[in-house]
Every structure is written in structure tokens, then in C-alpha cells.
VMD Tcl script that draws the C-alpha trace (Angstrom):
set ca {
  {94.70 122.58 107.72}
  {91.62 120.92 106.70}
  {89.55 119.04 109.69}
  {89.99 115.11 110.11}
  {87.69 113.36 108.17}
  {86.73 110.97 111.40}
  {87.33 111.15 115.10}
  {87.71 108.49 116.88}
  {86.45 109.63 120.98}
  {87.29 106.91 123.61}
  {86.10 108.08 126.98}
  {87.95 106.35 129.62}
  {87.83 105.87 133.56}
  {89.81 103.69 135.29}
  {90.82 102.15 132.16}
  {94.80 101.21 132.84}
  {94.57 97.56 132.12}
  {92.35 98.14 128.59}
  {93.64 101.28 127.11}
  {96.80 99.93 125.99}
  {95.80 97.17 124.15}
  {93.03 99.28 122.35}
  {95.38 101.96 121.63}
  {97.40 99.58 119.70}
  {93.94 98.35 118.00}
  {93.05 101.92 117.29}
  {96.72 102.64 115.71}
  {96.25 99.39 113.60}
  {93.13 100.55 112.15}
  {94.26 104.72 111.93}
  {97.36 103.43 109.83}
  {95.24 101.16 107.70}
  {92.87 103.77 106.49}
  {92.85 106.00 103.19}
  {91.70 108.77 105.44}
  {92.50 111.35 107.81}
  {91.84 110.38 111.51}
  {92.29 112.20 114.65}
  {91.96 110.27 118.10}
  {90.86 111.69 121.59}
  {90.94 109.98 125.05}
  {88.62 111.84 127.42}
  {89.76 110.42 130.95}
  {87.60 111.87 134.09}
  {88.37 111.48 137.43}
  {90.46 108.31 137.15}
  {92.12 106.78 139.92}
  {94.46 104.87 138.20}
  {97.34 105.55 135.72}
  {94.92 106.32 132.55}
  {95.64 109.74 132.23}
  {99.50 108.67 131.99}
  {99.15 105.80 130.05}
  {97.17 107.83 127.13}
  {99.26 110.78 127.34}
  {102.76 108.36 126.91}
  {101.31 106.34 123.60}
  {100.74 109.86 121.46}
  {104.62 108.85 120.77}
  {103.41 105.69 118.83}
  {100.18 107.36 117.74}
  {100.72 110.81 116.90}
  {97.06 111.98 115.84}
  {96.21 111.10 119.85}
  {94.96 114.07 122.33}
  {94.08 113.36 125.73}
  {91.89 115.25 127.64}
  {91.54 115.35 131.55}
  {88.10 115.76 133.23}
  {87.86 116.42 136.89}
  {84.39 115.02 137.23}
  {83.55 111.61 136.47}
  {80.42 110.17 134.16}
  {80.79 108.88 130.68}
  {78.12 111.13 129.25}
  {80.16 114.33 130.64}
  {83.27 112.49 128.80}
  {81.69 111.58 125.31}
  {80.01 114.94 125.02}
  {83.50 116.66 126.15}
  {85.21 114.59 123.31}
  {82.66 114.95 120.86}
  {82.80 119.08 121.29}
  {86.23 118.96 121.34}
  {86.86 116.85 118.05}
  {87.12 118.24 114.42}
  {86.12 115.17 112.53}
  {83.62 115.46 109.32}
  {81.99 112.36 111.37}
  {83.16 111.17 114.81}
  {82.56 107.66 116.45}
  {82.80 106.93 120.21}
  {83.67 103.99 121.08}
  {83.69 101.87 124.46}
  {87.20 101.66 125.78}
  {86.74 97.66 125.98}
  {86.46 97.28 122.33}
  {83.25 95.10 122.58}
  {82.57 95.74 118.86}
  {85.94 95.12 116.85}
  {87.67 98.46 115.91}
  {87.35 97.73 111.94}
  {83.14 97.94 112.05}
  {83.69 101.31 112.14}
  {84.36 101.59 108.77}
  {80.47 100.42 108.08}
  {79.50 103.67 109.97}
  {81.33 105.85 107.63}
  {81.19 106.82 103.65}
  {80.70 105.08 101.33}
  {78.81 102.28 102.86}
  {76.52 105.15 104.65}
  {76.13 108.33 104.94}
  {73.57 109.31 107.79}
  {73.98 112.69 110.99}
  {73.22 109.76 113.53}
  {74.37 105.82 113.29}
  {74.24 103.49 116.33}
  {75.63 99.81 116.47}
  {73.16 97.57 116.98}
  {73.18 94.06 118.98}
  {69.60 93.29 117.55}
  {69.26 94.53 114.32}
  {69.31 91.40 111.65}
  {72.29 90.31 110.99}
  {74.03 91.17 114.53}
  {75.70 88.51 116.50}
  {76.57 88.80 119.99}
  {79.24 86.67 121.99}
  {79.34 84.76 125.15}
  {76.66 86.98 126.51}
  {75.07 85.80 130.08}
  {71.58 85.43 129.49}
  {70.62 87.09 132.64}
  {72.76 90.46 130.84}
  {70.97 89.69 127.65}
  {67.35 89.36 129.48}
  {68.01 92.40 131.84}
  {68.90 94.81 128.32}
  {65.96 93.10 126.46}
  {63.56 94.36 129.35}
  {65.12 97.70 129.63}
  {64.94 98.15 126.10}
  {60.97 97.47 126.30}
  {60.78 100.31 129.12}
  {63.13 102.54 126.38}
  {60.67 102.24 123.26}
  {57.43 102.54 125.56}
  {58.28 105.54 127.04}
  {60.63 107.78 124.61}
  {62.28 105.80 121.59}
  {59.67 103.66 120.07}
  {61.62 102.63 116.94}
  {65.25 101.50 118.15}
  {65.51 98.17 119.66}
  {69.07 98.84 120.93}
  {70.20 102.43 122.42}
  {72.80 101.06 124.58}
  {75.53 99.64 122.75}
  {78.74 101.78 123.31}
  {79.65 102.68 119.61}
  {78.08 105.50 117.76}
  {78.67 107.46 114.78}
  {77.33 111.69 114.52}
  {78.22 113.52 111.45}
  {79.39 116.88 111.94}
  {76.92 119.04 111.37}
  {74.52 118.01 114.22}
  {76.92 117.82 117.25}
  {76.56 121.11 118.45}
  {72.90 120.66 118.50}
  {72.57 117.83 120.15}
  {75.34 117.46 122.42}
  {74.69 121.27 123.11}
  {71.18 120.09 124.70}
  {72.12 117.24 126.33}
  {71.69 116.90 130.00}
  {72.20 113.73 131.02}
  {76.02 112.96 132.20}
  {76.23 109.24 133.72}
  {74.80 106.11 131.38}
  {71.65 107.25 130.42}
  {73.38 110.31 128.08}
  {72.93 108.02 124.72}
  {69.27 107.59 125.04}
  {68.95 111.15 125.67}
  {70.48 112.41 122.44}
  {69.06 109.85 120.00}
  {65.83 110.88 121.44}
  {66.44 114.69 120.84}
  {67.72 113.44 117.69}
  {64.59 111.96 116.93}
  {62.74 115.40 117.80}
  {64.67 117.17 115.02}
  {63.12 114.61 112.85}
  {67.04 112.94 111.70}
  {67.51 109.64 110.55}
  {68.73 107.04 112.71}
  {70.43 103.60 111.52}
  {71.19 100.98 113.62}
  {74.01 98.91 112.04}
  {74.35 95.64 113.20}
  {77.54 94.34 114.55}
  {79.37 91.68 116.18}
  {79.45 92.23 119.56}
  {81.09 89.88 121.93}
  {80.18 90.68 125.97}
  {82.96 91.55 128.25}
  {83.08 90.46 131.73}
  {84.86 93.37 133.68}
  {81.74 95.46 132.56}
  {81.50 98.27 134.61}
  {77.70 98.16 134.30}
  {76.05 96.98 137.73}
  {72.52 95.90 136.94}
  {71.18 96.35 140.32}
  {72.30 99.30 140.79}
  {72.44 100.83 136.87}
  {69.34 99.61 135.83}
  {67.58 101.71 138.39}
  {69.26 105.05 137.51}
  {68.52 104.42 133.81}
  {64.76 103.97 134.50}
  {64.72 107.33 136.71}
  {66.72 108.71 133.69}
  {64.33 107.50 131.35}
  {61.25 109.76 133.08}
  {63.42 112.97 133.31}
  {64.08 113.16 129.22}
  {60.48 112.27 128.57}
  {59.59 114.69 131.28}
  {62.26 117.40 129.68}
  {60.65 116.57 126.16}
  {56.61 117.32 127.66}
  {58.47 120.74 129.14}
  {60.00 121.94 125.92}
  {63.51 121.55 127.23}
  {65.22 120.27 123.95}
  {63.86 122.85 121.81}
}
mol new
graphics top color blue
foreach p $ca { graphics top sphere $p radius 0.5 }
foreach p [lrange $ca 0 end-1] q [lrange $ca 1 end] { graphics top cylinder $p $q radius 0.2 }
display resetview
């Protein structure tokens, strides 16, 4: 059987109250396309009824796997779903559907066709909703840290939705290190050292309150993060 043409990789923690609602999105969109489509859920360590709920709904959606993970950390989920996937390209998307399931069609042949393609909150023409300024200041100033120290031409790495074609997954999610937030900055920079084109699309993007970000506590992490893949880079690590 040939492979999917896209996966669509949802890691999930904790997410009882959301998944439902976006699996019913995610059908929507799966039944409206020309193309093949395969979805995962990668749940890890939930405490919750996830792992049930996403297991039950591949009776309503039958090109849904689920995948259990012991440990938690969305960057040990994403790169677990992205490995495990069989898509020509394959998208993972944030479980709260910040960015509305039918962008990713903008992500995808024909409009483009690029190894690496990130959704972008700042790139001209994006529009973000009912963002707190304080969340909007706090990702500005993180951002600066993030193009000073190992990305200096994307001016948005942490938006939860991004596209990889194929043919470069087991490169880069073979090197990648990182396992809690800081994983996507980590493989778009590796990406970068392979010399592949990145696009930032832009999107709408409208904020969700029950993030699970905390920014006293996150923000902190991601900086420390932020020295150990430009320290790995200096050391040779992603070669």
C-alpha cells in the first residue's frame, strides 16, 4: 500500500477535555481532502482519560493510531509521532487547535513545497487573537534571545504547527535531543545547519487560555535550553 500522502501528529497530555472536539475538527478536514491522510495521537504519561478517549474515536475516524508513551515531554511525543508516521509530509499540530485545522492545507502541495515549514504569528500577513499582551511581550523577548543566540532569521519558532517533508525526518528528528518545549528550536536550528529552507507561513492564530505554558517557570528552561543546542552546535553534536 502506498504511504499517506500527509500525517497529521497530535501529541497529547492531559488532553481529555480538548481531544474530542479536535478529533472531530481533524475528521472534518481528513474527509474533506482529495488526499490520503493518516492521523496519530502520541499521549505520554497522561493522567487523565486521553489515552481512552483517542483510542475509542478510531471508530469514527478510522485512519487514527494512538500511541502510548510512558514518559512525559512534548518533544519526546512529536519526535515519537513523527518517526512513527508514513506521510510524504507530516504536520504536528497543538492539541488546542490554536491555528484552525484547514491552514494546513497552505503547508502542503501545491501552494508549497519546502523539507521544513513553520506557522508563523509574525510573518506579514499573520493575525493573532485575544492574545494578553504580557504573553505577546514575554514571546517577543524570548524570540530576541532565540535569533541572537542560534536562529537569526525566524522571528517565530514557537508556534505549535509545523510541516517536515519526508525525506528529512530521520535526520533531524534522529539528532534531536531536546524532549520538553525547547525540542522545536532545536531541530529548525539543525535544520538550518544542513543548509534547508525554512518558510514561515503566516496564520491566524487565536491565544488559548488553558495554555499549559507557565512563563515563570517555562521561560527559564527555554533560555537554559537555548545555551545547550548552541553549546551542542560549537561541539559538533548535530553532525
Amino acid at each position: 500500500m502506498a504511504n499517506p500522502f500527509l500525517s497529521i501528529i497530535i501529541p497529547a497530555h492531559n488532553e481529555e477535555k480538548r481531544l474530542p472536539e479536535t478529533l472531530t475538527q481533524v475528521g472534518r478536514f481528513c474527509n474533506s481532502q482529495p488526499f490520503t491522510i493518516e492521523v496519530l495521537v502520541i499521549e505520554n504519561a497522561s493522567n487523565d482519560k486521553t489515552l481512552p478517549i483517542a483510542q475509542n474515536f478510531s471508530a469514527q475516524l478510522p485512519s487514527l493510531r494512538t500511541i502510548h508513551q510512558d514518559q512525559p515531554g512534548k518533544g519526546l511525543a512529536v519526535k515519537t509521532g513523527m518517526l512513527a508516521a508514513t506521510g510524504d509530509y507530516r504536520f504536528f499540530a497543538d492539541a488546542d487547535l490554536s491555528m484552525p485545522i484547514d491552514e494546513i492545507s497552505r503547508f502542503l502541495p501545491p501552494a508549497i513545497n519546502v523539507p521544513v515549514a513553520i506557522a508563523s504569528r509574525e510573518a506579514p500577513g499573520a493575525i493573532r487573537y485575544n492574545e494578553p499582551l504580557h504573553r505577546h511581550i514575554t514571546g517577543r523577548v524570548f524570540n530576541t534571545f532565540i535569533r541572537s543566540l542560534v536562529l537569526p532569521g525566524l522571528h517565530d519558532t514557537q508556534c505549535g504547527f509545523k510541516m517536515f517533508r519526508a525525506d528529512v525526518i530521520t535526520d533531524l528528528f534522529g539528532h534531536q535531543t531536546l524532549l520538553g518545549w525547547s525540542f522545536d528550536v532545536e531541530l529548525l536550528y539543525i535544520a538550518s545547519l544542513r543548509g534547508l529552507p525554512i518558510l514561515e507561513v503566516p496564520i491566524p492564530w487565536y491565544f488559548n487560555p488553558e495554555s499549559k505554558i507557565n512563563v515563570a517557570r517555562d521561560s527559564w528552561r527555554m533560555f537554559r535550553d537555548l545555551l545547550i543546542i548552541r553549546r551542542n552546535g560549537q561541539l559538533g553534536k548535530y553532525e
